[in-house]
N, C-alpha and C positions, 0 to 999 in steps of 0.2 A: 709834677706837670707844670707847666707854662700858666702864668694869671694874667699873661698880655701878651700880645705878638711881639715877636722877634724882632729887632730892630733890623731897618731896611740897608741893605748892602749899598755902597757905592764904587763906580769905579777907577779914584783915586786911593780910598781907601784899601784894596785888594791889590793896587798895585806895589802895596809896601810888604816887606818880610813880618812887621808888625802885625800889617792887618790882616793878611792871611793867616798869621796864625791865632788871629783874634775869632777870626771867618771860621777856621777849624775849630777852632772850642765851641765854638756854636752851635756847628752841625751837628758834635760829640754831646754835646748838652741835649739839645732834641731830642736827638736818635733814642737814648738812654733815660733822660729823665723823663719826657713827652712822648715819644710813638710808643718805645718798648714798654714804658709805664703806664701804658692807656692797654694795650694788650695782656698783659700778663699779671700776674698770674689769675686774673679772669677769665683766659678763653679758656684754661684749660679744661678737660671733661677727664672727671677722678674716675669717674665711672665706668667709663667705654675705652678709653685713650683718646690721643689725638684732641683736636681745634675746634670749639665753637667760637664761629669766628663772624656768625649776622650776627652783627651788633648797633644797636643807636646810638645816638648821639652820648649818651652820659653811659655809653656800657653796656645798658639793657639789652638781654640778651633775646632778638625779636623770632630765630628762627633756630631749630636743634639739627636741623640737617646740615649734611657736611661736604663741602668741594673735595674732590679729591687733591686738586688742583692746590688748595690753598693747603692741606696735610705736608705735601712735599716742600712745595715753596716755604710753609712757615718753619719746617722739619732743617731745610737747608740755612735758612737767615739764622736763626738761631746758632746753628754749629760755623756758617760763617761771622759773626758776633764774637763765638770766643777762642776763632782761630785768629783776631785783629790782633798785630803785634802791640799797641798800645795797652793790652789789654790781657797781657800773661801774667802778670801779677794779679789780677781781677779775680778774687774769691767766687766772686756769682759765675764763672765759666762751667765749673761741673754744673750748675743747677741750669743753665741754659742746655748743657748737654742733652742731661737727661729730660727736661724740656721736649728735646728736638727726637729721643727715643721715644716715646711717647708717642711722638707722631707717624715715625717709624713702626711702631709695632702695630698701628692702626692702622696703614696703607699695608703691612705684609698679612694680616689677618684677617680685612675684608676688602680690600678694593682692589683684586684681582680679577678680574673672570678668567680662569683659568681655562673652558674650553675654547676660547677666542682668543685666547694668550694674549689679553690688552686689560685696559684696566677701566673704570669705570669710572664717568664723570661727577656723580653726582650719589650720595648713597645718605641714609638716615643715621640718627644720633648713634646706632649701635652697628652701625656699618651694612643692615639689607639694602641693597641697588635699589634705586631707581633710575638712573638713567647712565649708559653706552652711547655715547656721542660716535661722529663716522670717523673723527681726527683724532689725534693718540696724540695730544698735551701733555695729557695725565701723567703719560710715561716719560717725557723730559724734564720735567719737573722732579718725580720720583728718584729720575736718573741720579739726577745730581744731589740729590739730598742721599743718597745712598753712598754717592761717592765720596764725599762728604766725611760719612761717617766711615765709610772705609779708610778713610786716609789717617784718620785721630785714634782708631778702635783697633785698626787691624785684625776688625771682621771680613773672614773669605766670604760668608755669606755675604755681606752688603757689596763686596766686590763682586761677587759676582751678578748679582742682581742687577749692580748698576747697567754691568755689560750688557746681561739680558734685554734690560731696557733700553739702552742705547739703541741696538741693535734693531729691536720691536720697531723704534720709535721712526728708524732711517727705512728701514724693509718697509713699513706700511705707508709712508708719506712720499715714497720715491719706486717703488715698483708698479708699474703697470697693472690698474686690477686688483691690486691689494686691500683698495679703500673704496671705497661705494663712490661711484662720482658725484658730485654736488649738483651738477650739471650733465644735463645730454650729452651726444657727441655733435649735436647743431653747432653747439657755439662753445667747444671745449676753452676752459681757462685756467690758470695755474696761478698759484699765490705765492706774493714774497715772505707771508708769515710760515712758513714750514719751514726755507730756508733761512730765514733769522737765529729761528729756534734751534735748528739743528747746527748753527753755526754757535751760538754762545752757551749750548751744551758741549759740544766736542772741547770747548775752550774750558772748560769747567772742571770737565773730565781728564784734561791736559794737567790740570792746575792741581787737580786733585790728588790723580792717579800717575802724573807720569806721563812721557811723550810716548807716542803709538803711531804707527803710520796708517792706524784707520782713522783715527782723528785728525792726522795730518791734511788726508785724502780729503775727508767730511769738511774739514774748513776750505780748503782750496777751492772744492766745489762749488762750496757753495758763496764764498765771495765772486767766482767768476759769475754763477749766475745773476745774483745782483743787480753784477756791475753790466755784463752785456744784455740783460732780458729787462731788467727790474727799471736802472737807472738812465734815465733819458735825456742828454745834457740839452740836445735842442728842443726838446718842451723844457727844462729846469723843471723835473722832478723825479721822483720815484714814484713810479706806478704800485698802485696792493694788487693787483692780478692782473697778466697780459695773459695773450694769445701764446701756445707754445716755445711758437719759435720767437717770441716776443711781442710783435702786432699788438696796438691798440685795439680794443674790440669798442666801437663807437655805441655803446648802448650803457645804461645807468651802473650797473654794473662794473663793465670793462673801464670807466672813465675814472671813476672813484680812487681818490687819494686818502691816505689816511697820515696826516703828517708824524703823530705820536711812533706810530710803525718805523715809518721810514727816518727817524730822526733816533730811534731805539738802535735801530739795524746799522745807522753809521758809526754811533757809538762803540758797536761790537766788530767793526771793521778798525775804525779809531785805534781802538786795543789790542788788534792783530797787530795795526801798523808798528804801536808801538812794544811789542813784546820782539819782533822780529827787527826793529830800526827799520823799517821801510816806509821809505819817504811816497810810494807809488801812492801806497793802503792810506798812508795819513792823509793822501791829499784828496783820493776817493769820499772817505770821510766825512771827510772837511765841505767838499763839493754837494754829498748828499747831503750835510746838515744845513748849507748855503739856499740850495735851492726851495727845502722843504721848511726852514724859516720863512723866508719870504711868502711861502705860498699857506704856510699855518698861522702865522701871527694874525690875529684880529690886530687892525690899526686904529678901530674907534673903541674898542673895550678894553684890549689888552686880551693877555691870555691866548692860549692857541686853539684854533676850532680842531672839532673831532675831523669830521670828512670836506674835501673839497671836490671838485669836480678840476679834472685836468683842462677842458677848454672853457672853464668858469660858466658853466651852465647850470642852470639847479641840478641840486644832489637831491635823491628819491626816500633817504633817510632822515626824518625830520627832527632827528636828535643830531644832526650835522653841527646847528651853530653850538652845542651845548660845548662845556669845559667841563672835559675828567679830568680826575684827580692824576690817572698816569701819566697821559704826554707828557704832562708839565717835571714830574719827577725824572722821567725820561732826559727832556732838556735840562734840566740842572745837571744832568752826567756829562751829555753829548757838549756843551756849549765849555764847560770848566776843562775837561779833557781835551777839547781841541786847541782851546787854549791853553795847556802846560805841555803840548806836541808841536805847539809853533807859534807862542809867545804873539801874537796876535789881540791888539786891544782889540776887538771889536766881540772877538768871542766872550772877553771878560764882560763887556759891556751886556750882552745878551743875557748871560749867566746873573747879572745882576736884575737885569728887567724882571726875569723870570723868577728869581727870588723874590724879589718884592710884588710880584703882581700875584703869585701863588699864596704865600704865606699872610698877604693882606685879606684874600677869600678863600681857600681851602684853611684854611689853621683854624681852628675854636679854640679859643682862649681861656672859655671856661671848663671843658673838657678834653684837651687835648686832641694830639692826631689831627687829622685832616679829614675832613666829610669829600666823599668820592662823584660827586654830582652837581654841575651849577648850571644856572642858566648864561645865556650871551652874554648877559652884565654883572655877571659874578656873584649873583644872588645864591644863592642854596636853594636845590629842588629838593629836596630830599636832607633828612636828619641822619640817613645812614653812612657809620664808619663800616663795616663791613657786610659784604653779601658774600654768592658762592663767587665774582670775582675779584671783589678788594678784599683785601687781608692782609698780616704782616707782611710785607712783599716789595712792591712795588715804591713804597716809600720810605720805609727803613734802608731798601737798599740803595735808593738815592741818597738819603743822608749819611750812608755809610762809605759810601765811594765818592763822595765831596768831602768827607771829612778824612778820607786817605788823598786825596787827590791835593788838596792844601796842606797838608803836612810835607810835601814832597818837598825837597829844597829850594828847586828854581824852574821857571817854563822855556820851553820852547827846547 
């Protein structure tokens, strides 16, 4: 693990072959010797399978219950780890494997509810439920750590499972009546996080398993939604919930941005752009990561706030001004990636700010990883590296995909 913060990026330095690939040993360094070594092999549970993964600041392990959410996620990071081409000579690849089986055999053993054919949010160290949430995460998450392993294993069962879940995760989040509403039908409202999810799982599933024209269909969908319901070029933003047919709904609610969201979601449009050469998708992208910087960046602290209000009104949630740990890993993907799509200083610039202003306050120095909670001024509320939703996840995979993302030859 790390005994001092990382040194801070700049961006002259990134603009060289040198220092990108100086930039990239970096992130490869973190990832492996600081996130992955701050997790493992402590979360494991010899006992049960799968992830303990509340953890405090030095490890301690504060709580025995288990996300479902973080089983799949850590299930998938793992099997993503030692499918990295830099990393097939890597002896630790079988032990990250079976690692990630592990986790596998604990989401097909108890975090099913089989008479509800969905899967459970939240269950105890030996896998009894306590909590069935009304949205189906669980099962995108699962998805792809299943596909995952279908793809290295050439297990029919994880293939098939994955499908199962795919399948669960689009029928319940998109058919009428499927899912308990949140809300009345007073003031019906629909989220951009469904469509995110179900767009960088079908991408996953692609990646994994092969082209499919149900995945093809599931991404089409759901960038058009997006872009026509979600993304608002004359306010400059992306809404987290409109009105059906799009409509603003003028109440705390309807008004609520969530920039980490919407700077995630361009990133996984970003990656369409560039998996197909579509200049339309990269510019889409580009536009939501434009607008939802501007309207996320704190200009007196630094860092990006959690929620805004779209006509800058107060927000109803008074963890608003706070910094988590995800947006910010979020933007180190979205800001680097838009920049190797279209050569663009200013994205580099961004990718910088955001390096240095994260890794000067989330990084512990003396125990690695990144504490998941700060106040406006970058203090730390909270000592914890993991609950039921931080875990290996959200930050590995940002180090992991900056550290492919600088290895690439050249931008734009």
């Amino acid at each position: 693990m790390t005994d001092s913060l990382p040194p801070q990026f700049s961006l002259t330095q990134l603009e060289t072959p040198a220092g990108r690939q100086q930039a990239a040993d970096l992130y490869q360094q973190l990832l492996l010797d600081d996130c992955l070594a701050f997790w493992f092999p402590r979360c494991l549970d010899l006992q049960h399978e799968g992830f303990l993964h509340c953890l405090d600041r030095d490890g301690t392990l504060v709580d025995t219950d288990k996300s479902v959410w973080a089983q799949g996620r850590m299930s998938w990071m793992l099997q993503a780890l030692a499918a990295t081409p830099q990393l097939q000579q890597d002896p630790r690849r079988a032990t990250w494997r079976r690692w990630a089986e592990s986790g596998l055999t604990f989401l097909r053993r108890h975090c099913f509810d089989e008479p509800a054919g969905q899967m459970y949010f939240h269950v105890t160290r030996d896998g009894q439920p306590i909590r069935r949430r009304r949205y189906v995460y669980s099962e995108a998450f699962a998805c792809i750590a299943f596909a995952a392993h279908a793809e290295w294993s050439g297990s029919e069962q994880s293939l098939q499972t994955a499908w199962d879940l795919f399948r669960t995760f689009t029928r319940v989040n998109f058919t009428p009546g499927a899912m308990s509403p949140k809300f009345t039908e007073t003031r019906p409202l629909i989220g951009l996080a469904p469509r995110m999810i179900a767009l960088v799982t079908a991408q996953e599933m692609r990646r994994r398993l092969g082209s499919h024209p149900l995945l093809h269909e599931w991404i089409d969908r759901c960038i058009h939604d997006i872009e026509t319901l979600f993304y608002r070029p004359d306010l400059q933003c992306v809404m987290e919930t409109v009105q059906p047919e799009g409509q603003i709904s003028d109440h705390f609610d309807g008004r609520l941005l969530n920039p980490g969201h919407a700077i995630e979601g361009a990133w996984f449009i970003l990656e369409e752009g560039r998996i197909r050469r579509d200049q339309r998708l990269i510019q889409l992208g580009c536009r939501m990561l434009d607008c939802m910087w501007e309207r996320g960046w704190d200009s007196l602290h630094g860092g990006l706030f959690y929620f805004r209000d779209v006509y800058n009104k107060p927000v109803q949630e008074y963890w608003h001004e706070m910094k988590f740990w995800w947006p910010h890993d979020e933007a180190l993907i979205a800001t680097l990636m838009a920049w190797r799509l279209t050569g663009q200083s200013r994205y580099l610039q961004w990718h910088c700010d955001v390096f240095n202003w994260a890794f000067t306050h989330f990084q512990d120095p003396q125990h690695g990883e990144w504490f998941g909670y700060l106040h406006r001024n970058g203090t730390p509320s909270s000592t914890l590296k993991g609950n039921l939703w931080k875990s290996f996840f959200h930050h590995p995979r940002a180090l992991w995909m900056c550290w492919q993302l600088l290895a690439e030859e050249s931008p734009g």
